[in-house]
ZAMARGU-4260 file (C-alpha; in steps of 0.2 Angstrom, whole numbers, plus 5000, padded with zeros to 4 digits):
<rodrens>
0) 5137/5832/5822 | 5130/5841/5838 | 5136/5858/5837 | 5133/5878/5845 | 5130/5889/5830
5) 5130/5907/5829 | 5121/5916/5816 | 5122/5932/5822 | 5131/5944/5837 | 5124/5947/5852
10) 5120/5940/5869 | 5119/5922/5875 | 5100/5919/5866 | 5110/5919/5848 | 5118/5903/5854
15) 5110/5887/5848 | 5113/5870/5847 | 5111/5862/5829 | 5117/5850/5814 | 5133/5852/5806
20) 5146/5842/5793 | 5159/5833/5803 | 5178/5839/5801 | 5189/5830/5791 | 5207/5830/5797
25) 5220/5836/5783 | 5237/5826/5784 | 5245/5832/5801 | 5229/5835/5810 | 5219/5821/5821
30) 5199/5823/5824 | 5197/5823/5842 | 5180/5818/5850 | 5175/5833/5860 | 5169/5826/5878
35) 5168/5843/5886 | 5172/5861/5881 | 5178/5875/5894 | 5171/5892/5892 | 5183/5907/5894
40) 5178/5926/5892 | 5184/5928/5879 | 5170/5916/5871 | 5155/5927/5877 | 5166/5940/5872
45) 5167/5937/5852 | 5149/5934/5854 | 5144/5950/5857 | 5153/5957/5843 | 5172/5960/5852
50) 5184/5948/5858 | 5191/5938/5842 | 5177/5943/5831 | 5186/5953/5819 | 5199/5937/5819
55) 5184/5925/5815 | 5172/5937/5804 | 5155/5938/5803 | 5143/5925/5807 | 5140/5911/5805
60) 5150/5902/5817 | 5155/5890/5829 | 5162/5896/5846 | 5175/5890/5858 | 5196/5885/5862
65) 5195/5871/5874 | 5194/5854/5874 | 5197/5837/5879 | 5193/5822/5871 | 5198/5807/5861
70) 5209/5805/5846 | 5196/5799/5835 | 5203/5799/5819 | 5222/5802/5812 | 5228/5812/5798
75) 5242/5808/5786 | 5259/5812/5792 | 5254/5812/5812 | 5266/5802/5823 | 5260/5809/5839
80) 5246/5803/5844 | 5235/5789/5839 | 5215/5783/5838 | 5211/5780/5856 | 5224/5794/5864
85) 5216/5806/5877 | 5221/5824/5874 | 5217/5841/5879 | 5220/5857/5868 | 5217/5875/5863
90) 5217/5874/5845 | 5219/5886/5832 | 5218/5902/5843 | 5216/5914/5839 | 5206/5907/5823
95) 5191/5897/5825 | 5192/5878/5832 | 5173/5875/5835 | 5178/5868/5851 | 5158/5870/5857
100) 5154/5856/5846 | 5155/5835/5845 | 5171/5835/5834 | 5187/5846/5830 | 5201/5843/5821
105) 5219/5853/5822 | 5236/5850/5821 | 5241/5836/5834 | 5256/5843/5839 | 5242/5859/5845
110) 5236/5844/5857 | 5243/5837/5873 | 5240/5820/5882 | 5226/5824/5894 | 5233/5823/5914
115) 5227/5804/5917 | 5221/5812/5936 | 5209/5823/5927 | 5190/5821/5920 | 5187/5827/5905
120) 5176/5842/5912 | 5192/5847/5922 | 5204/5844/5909 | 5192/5856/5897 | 5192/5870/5911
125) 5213/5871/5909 | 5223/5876/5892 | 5217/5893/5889 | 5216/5899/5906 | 5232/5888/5910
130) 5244/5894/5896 | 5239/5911/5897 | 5245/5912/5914 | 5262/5900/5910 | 5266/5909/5896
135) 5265/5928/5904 | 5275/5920/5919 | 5287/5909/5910 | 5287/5916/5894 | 5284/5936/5894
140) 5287/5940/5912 | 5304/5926/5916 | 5297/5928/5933 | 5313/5921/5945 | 5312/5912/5963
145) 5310/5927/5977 | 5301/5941/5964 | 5287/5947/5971 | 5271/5943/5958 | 5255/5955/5959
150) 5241/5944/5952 | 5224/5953/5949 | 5207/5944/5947 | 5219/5930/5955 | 5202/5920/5959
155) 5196/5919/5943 | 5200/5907/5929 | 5217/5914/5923 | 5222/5919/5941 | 5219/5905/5952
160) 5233/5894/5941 | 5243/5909/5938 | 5246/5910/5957 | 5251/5892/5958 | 5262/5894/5942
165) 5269/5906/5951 | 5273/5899/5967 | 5280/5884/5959 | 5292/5896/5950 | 5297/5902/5968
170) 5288/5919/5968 | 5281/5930/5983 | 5264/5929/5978 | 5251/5946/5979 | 5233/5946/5974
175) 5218/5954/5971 | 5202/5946/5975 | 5185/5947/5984 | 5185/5944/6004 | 5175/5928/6001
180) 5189/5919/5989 | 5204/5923/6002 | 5204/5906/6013 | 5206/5898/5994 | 5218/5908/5986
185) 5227/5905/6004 | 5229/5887/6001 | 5232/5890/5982 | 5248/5899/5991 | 5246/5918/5990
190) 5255/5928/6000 | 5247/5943/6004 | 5228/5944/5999 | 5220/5960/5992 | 5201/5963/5991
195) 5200/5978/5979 | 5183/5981/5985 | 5188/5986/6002 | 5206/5996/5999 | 5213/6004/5982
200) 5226/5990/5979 | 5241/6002/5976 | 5240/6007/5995 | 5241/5989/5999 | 5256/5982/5988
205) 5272/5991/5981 | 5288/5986/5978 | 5280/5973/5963 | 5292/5967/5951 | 5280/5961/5939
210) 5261/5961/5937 | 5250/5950/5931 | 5231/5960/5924 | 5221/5950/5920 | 5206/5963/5922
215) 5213/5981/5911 | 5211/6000/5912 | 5192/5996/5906 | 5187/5993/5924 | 5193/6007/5935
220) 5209/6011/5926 | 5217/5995/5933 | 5233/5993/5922 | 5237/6012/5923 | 5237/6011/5941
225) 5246/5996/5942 | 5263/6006/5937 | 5263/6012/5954 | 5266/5998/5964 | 5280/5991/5953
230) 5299/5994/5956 | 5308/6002/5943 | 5309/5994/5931 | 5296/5980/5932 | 5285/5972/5921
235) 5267/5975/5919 | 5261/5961/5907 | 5243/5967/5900 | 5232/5953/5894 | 5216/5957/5891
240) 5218/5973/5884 | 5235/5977/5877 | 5243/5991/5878 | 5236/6009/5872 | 5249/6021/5869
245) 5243/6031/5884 | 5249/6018/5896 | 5265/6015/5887 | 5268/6034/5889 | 5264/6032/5907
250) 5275/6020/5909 | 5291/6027/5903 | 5286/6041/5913 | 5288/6031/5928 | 5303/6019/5924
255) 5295/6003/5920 | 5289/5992/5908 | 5274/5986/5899 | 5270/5972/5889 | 5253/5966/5879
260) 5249/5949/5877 | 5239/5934/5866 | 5241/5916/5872 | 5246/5905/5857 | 5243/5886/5858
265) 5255/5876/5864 | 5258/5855/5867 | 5274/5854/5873 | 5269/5868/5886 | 5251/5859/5892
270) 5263/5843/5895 | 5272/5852/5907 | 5257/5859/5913 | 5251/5840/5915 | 5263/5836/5925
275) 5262/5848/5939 | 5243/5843/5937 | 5245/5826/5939 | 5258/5829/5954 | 5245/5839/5964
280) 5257/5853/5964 | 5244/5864/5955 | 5224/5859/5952 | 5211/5866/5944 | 5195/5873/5948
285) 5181/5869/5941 | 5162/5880/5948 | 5150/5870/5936 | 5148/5860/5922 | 5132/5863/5908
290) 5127/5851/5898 | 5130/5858/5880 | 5111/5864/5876 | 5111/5876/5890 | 5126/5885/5883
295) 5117/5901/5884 | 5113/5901/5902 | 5132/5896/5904 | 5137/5911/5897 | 5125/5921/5908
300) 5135/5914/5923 | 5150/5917/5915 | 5145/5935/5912 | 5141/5937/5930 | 5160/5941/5933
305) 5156/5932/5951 | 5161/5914/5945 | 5177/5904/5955 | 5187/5896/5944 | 5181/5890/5927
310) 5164/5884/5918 | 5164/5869/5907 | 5151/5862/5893 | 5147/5843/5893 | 5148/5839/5876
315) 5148/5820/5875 | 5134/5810/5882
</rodrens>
C-alpha cells in the first residue's frame, strides 16, 4: 500500500509518500480502507521531534489519527461492523495508527459509523479535533446549561466544535479569535467574541466558570493568565500543554482548579458526535483538502497557525 513514511525528524520535507506491507487485522480489529486522513497539530508536531514522538519512538514511522473509510476486511471475534460499513475513527492514540496511509487496522469498537450527511474528507477533519473538545466539555469539565465557557483559539480546529459542543450543552459561550473569524464564530453561537490581537483577553472576560486552552503558557503565558478570569473555583482544563507545577501553584493561589488533558479514542462518543452532525446542530469545517503526495506542503499550511477549521489528506483515488 500507498503510505507517508518518516525516516527521520524534522520539518515537512522528511515526509514522503512510499510502499509499505498492508496491515492485517488481529481478531477484534477490522482493516479499514483509508479514503481521506485529517491533519491535526499534533501530526506536524511529532514530526519535528515533540508532540507523541517519545510515545512512538524513533523513526521510521507512519503519521496520523484520523480517518474515515471503509470496513475492508473483518477480524475474528468482531460483531460491530462489517465489510462494506463506512466508519470514521482516531485509532490507537496516542500510539501510532498510520492513519496517513491506504489501510489501517484497529479495534472496531475504536471506530464509529461515519455521519451518512458527511464526505469522507469531512468526516476525516472530525475525531480528533471533535473528541477532544466533547471529552474536555462533557467529560473533564461537566460543563452545565447557563456556565459561562471561555474557549481560546475557538476558530481553529478543536475550537470551532468545542463552541458548538458547548452551546448544545446550554453554555454562555466566550472566545478568543482573530477579527476576521468573528461573523463565523457568530453563527457557530458564541456569545461574546474576543480578538486577542486587539485586547489582553482577561480585561475582556471574567466571571468564567471553566476554560477551554487550547493554545498553553508557550504562547504569551496564556493558561496562567487564564486563572484570572475564572470564578472561584472554576476549571481551567489545559490541553495542549498540561499542567507544570508553577501553574498548579498558581492556581491554588488564586482558588481554582486546573486540569491537563489527552483525548482517548472513543466509538460510542463519535456516535453521538454523529448524530448532532447529521442533525445540523453542529458542522464541521473543513479550509482544504491535499491530495496525499503533497503532505508536506499540508503541513506547511498547517504550520501557518492561520488555518480555519481543519486540513484533510485525500488518500483514496
Amino acid at each position: 500500500m500507498r503510505a507517508v513514511v518518516q525516516h527521520t525528524l524534522g520539518g515537512p520535507d522528511v515526509l514522503s509518500v512510499q510502499r509499505v506491507p498492508r496491515p492485517e487485522p488481529l481478531p477484534t480489529e477490522v482493516r479499514v480502507k483509508v479514503h481521506a486522513a485529517g491533519i491535526n497539530p499534533v501530526d506536524w508536531k511529532t514530526r519535528a521531534g515533540a508532540g507523541m514522538a517519545g510515545v512512538l519512538g524513533e523513526p521510521p514511522f507512519i503519521l496520523g489519527w484520523d480517518v474515515s473509510g471503509v470496513v475492508e476486511k473483518v477480524g475474528f471475534g468482531v460483531t460491530t461492523l462489517r465489510e462494506g460499513d463506512e466508519v470514521y475513527g482516531m485509532p490507537w492514540f496516542p500510539r501510532a495508527a498510520g492513519g496517513y496511509a491506504e489501510y489501517v487496522t484497529a479495534p472496531a469498537r475504536q471506530f464509529a459509523r461515519k455521519p451518512a450527511s458527511l464526505s469522507h474528507e469531512q468526516a476525516a477533519a472530525v475525531p480528533l479535533a471533535a473528541l477532544t473538545a466533547w471529552q474536555a466539555l462533557v467529560d473533564t469539565a461537566h460543563v452545565q446549561a447557563g456556565q459561562r465557557v471561555l474557549i481560546h483559539a475557538a476558530a481553529g480546529g478543536v475550537g470551532h466544535l468545542a463552541v458548538q459542543f458547548a452551546k448544545h450543552l446550554g453554555a454562555h459561550v466566550l472566545g478568543t479569535a482573530r477579527a476576521r473569524s468573528h461573523d463565523w464564530l457568530t453563527k457557530l453561537g458564541v456569545d461574546e467574541l474576543i480578538d486577542y490581537t486587539a485586547v489582553r483577553f482577561e480585561d475582556a472576560a471574567s466571571d468564567v466558570d471553566v476554560v477551554i486552552d487550547l493554545v498553553g503558557d508557550v504562547h504569551d503565558h496564556t493558561s496562567t493568565r487564564s486563572l484570572d478570569v475564572l470564578r472561584p473555583g472554576g476549571l481551567l482544563v489545559a490541553v495542549p500543554a498540561g499542567v507544570s507545577p508553577e501553574l498548579a501553584a498558581a492556581a491554588e493561589a488564586k482558588g481554582v482548579r486546573v486540569s491537563p488533558f489527552l483525548v482517548e479514542p472513543d466509538g460510542p462518543a463519535l456516535t453521538t458526535i454523529g448524530a448532532l452532525l447529521d442533525s445540523g446542530e453542529v458542522a464541521v469545517e473543513v479550509e482544504e483538502v491535499f491530495p496525499l503526495d503533497q503532505v508536506a506542503a499540508a503541513h506547511t499550511r498547517g504550520e501557518s497557525n492561520r488555518t480555519r477549521g481543519k486540513l484533510v489528506l485525500r488518500v483514496a483515488s
